[in-house]
C-alpha positions in Angstrom: 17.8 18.0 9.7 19.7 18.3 13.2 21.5 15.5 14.2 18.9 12.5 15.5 20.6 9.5 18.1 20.1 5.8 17.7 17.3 5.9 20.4 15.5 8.6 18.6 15.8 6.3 15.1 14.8 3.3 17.1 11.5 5.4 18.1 11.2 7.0 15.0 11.1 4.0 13.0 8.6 2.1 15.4 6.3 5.0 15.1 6.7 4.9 11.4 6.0 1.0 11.3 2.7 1.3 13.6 1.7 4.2 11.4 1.5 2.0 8.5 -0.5 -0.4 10.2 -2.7 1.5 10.8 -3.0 3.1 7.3 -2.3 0.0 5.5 -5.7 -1.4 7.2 -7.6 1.6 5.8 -6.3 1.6 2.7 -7.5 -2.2 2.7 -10.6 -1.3 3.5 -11.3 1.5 1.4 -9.8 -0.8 -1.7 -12.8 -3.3 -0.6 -15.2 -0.8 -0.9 -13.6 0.5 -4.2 -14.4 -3.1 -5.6 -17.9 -2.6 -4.1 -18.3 0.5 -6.0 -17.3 -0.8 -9.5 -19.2 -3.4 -9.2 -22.6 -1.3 -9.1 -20.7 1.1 -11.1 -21.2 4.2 -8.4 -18.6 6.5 -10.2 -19.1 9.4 -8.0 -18.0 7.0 -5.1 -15.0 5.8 -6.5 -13.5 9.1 -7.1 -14.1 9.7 -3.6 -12.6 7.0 -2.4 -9.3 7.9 -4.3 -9.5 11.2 -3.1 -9.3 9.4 0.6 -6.8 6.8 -0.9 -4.1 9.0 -2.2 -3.3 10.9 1.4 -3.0 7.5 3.1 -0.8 6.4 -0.1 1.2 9.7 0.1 2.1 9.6 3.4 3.3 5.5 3.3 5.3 6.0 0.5 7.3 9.0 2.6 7.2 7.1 6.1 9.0 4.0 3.8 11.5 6.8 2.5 12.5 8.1 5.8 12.3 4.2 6.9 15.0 3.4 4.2 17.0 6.5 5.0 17.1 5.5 8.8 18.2 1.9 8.5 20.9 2.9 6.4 22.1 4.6 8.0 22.2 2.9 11.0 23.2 -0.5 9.2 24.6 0.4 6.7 24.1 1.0 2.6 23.0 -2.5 2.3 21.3 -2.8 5.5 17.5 -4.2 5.6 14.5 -3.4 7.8 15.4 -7.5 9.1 18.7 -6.5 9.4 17.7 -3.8 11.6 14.9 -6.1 13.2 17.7 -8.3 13.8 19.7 -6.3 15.6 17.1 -5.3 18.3 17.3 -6.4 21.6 13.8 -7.8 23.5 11.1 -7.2 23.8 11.3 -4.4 21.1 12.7 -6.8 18.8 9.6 -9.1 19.0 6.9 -6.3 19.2 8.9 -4.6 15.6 8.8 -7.9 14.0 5.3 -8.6 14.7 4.6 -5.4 13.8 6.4 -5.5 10.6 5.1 -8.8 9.2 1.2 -7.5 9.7 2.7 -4.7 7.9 3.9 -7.2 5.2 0.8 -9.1 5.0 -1.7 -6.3 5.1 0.3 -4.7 1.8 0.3 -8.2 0.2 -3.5 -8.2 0.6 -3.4 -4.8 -0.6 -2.0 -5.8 -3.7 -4.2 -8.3 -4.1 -6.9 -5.9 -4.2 -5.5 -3.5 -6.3 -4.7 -6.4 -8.9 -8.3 -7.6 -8.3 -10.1 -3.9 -8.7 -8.0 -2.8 -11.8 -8.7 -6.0 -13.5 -13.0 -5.3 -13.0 -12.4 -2.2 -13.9 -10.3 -2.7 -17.0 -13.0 -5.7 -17.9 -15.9 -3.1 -17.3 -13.9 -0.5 -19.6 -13.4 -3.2 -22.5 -17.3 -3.9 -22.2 -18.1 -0.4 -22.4 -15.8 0.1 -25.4 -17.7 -2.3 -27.5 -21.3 -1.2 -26.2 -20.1 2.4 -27.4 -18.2 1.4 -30.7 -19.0 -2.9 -31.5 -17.0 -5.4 -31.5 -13.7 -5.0 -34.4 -14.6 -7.7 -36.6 -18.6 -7.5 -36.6 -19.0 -7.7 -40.2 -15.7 -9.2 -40.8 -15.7 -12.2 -42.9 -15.7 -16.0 -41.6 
């Protein structure tokens, strides 16, 4: 990779910021209508919708690893995205940090989501489990 100036960063990581908005708001919404489908237990529907989760996933996860190379090194080993928010002048300071915490909040509610949908689906598993094989202790004795 040639040689990239601060200005080009700066854009660079704005870009990459707004990018994830923008996915992590999909990815919200298709992790609603994951919940949807394991509830009616549509199975073809869920793989789908990890088929469409995994790109949006993919290419987060590489826009935060560029992210993390970038504000290191423009602040430093220890430098952090509010370091680097911090060090902004206005208005891009105040449109990055707005940005950045709808960034936050949209992947705390993905989390939330994630947590919710693995737990149905880990519940709908463990039901499925003793439909197919009973429950352990059945004819155990009380």
């Amino acid at each position: 990779m040639s040689k990239m100036t601060r200005q080009q960063a700066n854009l660079l990581l704005a870009d990459g910021v707004q990018a994830d908005v923008r996915d992590s708001a999909e990815v919200l919404a298709l992790l609603e209508r994951q919940f949807d489908a394991a509830l009616r237990h549509r199975s073809s529907e869920l793989t789908l919708l990890a088929e469409q989760l995994t790109p949006l996933l993919d290419a987060m996860e590489a826009r935060r690893q560029q992210r993390v190379s970038l504000v290191r090194a423009l602040m430093g080993q220890q430098g952090s995205m509010g370091d680097y928010i911090g060090s902004l002048a206005e208005p891009a300071r105040g449109a990055l940090a707005a940005a950045w915490a709808d960034l936050e909040s949209t992947v705390q509610a993905c989390k939330a989501a994630t947590a919710r949908n693995g737990g149905l689906l880990a519940e709908q598993y463990t039901v499925m489990q003793r439909v197919l094989h009973g429950e352990d202790d059945t004819y155990a004795p009380r």
